[in-house]
PyMOL commands that place a pseudoatom at each C-alpha (Angstrom):
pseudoatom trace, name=CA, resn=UNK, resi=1, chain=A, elem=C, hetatm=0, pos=[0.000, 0.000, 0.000]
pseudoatom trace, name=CA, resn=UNK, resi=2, chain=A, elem=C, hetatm=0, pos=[1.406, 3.567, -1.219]
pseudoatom trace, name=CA, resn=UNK, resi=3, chain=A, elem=C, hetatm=0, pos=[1.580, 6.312, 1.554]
pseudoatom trace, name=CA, resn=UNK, resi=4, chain=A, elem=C, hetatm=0, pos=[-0.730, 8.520, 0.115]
pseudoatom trace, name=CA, resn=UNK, resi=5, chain=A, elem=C, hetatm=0, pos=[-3.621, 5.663, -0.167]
pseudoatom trace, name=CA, resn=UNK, resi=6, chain=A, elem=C, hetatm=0, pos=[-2.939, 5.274, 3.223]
pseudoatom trace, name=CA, resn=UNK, resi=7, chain=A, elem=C, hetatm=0, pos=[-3.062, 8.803, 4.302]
pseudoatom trace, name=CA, resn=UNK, resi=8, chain=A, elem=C, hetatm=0, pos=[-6.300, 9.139, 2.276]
pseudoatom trace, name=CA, resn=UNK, resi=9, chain=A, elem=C, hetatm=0, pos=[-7.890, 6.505, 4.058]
pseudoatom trace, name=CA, resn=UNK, resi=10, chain=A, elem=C, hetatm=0, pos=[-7.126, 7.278, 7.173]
pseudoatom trace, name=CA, resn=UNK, resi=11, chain=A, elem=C, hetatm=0, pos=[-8.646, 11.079, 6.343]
pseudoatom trace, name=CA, resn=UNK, resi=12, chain=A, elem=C, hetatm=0, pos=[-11.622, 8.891, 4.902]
pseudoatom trace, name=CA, resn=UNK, resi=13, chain=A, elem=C, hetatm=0, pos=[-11.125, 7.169, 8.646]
pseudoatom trace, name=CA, resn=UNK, resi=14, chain=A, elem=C, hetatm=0, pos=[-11.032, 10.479, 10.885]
pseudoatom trace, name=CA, resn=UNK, resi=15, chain=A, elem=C, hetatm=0, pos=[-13.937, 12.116, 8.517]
pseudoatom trace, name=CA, resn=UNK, resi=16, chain=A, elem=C, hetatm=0, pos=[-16.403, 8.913, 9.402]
pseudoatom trace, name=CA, resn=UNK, resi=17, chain=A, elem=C, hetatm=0, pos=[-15.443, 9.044, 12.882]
pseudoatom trace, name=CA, resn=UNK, resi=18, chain=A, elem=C, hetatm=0, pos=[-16.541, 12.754, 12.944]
pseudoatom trace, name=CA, resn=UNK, resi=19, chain=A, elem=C, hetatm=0, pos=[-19.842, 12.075, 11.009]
pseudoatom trace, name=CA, resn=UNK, resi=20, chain=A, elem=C, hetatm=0, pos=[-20.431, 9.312, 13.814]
pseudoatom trace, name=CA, resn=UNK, resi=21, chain=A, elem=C, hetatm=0, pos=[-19.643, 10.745, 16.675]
pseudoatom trace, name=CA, resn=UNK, resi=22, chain=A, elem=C, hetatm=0, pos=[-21.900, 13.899, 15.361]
pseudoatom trace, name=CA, resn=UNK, resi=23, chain=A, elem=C, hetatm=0, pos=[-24.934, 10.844, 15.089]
pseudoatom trace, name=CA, resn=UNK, resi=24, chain=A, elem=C, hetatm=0, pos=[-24.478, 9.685, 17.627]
pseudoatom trace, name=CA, resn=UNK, resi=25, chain=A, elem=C, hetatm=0, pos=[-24.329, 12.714, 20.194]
pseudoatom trace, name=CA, resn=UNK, resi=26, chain=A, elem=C, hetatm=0, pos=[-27.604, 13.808, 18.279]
pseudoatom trace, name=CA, resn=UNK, resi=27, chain=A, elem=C, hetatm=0, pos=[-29.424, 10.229, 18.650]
pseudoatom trace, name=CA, resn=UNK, resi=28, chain=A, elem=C, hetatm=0, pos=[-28.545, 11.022, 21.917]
pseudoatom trace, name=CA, resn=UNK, resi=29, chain=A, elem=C, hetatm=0, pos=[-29.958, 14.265, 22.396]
pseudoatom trace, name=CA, resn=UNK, resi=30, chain=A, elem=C, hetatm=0, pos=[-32.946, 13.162, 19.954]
pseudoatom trace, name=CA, resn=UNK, resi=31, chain=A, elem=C, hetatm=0, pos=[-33.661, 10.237, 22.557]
pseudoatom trace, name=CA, resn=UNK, resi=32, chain=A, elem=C, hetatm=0, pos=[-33.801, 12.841, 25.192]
pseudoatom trace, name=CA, resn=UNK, resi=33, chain=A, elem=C, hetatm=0, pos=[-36.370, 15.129, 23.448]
pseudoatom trace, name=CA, resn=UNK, resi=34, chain=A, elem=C, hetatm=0, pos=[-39.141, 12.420, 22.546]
pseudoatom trace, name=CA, resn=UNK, resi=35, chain=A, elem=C, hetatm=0, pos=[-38.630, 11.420, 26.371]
pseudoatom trace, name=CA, resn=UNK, resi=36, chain=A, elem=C, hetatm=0, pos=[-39.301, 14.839, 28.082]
pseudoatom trace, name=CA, resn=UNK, resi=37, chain=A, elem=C, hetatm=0, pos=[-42.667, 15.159, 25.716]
pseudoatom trace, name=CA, resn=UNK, resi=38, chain=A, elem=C, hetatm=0, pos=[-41.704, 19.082, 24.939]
pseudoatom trace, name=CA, resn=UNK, resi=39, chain=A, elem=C, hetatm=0, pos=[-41.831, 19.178, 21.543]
pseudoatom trace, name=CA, resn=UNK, resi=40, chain=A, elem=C, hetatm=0, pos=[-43.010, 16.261, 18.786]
pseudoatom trace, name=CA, resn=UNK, resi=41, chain=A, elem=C, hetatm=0, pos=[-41.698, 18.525, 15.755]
pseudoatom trace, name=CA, resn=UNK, resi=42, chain=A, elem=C, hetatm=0, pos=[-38.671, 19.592, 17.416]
pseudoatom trace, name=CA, resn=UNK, resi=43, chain=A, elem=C, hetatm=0, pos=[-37.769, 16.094, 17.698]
pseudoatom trace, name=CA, resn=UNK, resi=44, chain=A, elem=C, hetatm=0, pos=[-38.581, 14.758, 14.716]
pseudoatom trace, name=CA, resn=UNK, resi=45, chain=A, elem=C, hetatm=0, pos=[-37.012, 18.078, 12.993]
pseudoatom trace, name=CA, resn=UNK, resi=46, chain=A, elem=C, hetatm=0, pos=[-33.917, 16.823, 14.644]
pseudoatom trace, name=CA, resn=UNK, resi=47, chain=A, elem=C, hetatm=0, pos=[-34.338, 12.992, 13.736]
pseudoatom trace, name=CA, resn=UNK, resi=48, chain=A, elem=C, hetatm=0, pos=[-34.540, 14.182, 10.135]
pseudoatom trace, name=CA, resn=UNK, resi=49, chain=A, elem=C, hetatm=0, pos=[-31.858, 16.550, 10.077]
pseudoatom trace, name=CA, resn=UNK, resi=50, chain=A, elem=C, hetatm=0, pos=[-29.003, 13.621, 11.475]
pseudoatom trace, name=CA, resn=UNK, resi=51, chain=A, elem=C, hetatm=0, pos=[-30.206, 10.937, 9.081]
pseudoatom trace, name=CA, resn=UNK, resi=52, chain=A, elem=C, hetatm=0, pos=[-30.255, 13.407, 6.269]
pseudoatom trace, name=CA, resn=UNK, resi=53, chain=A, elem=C, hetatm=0, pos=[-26.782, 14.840, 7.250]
pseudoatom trace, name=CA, resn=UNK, resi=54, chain=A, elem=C, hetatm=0, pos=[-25.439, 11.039, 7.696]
pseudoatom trace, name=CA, resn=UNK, resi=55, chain=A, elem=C, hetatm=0, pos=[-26.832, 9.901, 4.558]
pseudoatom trace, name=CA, resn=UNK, resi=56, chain=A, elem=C, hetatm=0, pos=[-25.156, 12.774, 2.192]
pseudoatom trace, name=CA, resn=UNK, resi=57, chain=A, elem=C, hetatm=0, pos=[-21.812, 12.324, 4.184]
pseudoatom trace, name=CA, resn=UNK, resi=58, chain=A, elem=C, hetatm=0, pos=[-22.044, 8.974, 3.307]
pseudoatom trace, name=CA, resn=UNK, resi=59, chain=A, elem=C, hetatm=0, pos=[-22.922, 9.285, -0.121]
pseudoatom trace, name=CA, resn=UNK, resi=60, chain=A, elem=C, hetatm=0, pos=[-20.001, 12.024, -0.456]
pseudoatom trace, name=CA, resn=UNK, resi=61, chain=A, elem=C, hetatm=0, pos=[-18.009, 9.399, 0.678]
pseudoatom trace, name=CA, resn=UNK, resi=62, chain=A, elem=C, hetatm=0, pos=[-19.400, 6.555, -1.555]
pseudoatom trace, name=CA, resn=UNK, resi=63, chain=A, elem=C, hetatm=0, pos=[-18.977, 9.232, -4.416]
pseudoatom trace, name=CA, resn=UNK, resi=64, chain=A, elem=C, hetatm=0, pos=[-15.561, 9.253, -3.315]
pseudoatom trace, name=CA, resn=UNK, resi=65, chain=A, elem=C, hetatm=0, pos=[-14.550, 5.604, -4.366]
pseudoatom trace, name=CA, resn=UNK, resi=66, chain=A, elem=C, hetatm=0, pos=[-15.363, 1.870, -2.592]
pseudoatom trace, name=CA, resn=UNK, resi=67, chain=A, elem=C, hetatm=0, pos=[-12.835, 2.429, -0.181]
pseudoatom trace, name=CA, resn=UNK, resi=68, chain=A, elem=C, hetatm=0, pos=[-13.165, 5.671, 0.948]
pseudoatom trace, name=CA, resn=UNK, resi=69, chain=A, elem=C, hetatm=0, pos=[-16.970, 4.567, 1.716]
pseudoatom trace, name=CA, resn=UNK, resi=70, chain=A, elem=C, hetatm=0, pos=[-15.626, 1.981, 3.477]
pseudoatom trace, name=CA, resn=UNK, resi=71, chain=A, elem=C, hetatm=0, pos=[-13.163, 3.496, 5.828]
pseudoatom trace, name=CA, resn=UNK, resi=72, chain=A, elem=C, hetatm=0, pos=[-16.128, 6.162, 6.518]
pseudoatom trace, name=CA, resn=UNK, resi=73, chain=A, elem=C, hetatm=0, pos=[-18.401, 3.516, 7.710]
pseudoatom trace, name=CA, resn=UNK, resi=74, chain=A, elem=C, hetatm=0, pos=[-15.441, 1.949, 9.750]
pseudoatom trace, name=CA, resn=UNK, resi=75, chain=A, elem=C, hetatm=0, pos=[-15.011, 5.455, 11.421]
pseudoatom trace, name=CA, resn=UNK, resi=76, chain=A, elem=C, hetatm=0, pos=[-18.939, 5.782, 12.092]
pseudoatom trace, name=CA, resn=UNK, resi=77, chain=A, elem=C, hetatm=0, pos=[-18.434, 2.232, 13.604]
pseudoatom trace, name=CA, resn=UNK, resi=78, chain=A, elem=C, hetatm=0, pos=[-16.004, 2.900, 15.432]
pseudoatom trace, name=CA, resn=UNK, resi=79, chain=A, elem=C, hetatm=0, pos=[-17.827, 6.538, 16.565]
pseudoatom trace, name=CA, resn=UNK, resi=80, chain=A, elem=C, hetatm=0, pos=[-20.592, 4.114, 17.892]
pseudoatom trace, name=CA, resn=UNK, resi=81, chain=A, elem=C, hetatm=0, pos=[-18.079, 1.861, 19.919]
pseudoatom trace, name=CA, resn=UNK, resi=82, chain=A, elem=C, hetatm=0, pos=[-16.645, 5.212, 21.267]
pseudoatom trace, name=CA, resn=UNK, resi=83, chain=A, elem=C, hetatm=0, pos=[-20.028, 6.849, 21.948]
pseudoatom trace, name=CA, resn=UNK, resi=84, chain=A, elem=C, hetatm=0, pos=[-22.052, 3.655, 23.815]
pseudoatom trace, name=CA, resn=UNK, resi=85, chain=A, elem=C, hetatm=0, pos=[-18.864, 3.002, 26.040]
pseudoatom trace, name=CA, resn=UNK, resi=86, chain=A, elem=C, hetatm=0, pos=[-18.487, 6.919, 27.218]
pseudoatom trace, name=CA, resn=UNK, resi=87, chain=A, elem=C, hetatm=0, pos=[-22.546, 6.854, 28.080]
pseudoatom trace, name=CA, resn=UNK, resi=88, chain=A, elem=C, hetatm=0, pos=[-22.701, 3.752, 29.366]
pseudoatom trace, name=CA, resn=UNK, resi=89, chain=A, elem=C, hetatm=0, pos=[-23.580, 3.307, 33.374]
pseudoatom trace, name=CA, resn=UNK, resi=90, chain=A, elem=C, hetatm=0, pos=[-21.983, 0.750, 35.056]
pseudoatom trace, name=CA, resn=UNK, resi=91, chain=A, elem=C, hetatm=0, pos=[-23.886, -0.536, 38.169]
for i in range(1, 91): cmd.bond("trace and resi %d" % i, "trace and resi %d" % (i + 1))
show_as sticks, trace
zoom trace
């Protein structure tokens, strides 16, 4: 593997590990808006506006090449992995 294929896909890496860890905070925050009962629209306004921003990062990505797609998801995977174990509460 060349250097710069490697730098590029660990920038591909870093960017889906941003876009994740942006979801993720948000499903967070989302989750915490339909439970408090405040505001339907405002929570659905905000369910619509990660899954639309996570879609068109991804499909930036995807327009990007098969492997830049692919070490975007990786990052959002990894984003989740970092995101559940910071929230979690341990008995």
């Amino acid at each position: 593997m060349s250097m710069a294929l490697a730098t590029t896909l660990l920038l591909w890496l870093a960017f889906g590990l941003a876009v994740g860890a942006s979801h993720f905070a948000l499903l967070r925050w989302n989750a915490a808006l339909y439970l408090s009962g405040a505001s339907l629209a405002r929570a659905l306004a905000v369910q619509l506006l990660r899954l639309t921003a996570t879609t068109a990062l991804l499909a930036f990505a995807a327009w990007h090449g098969a492997l830049a797609l692919f070490a975007a998801a990786v990052g959002v995977f990894l984003a989740r992995m970092l995101v559940m174990r910071a929230v979690t509460v341990v008995p």
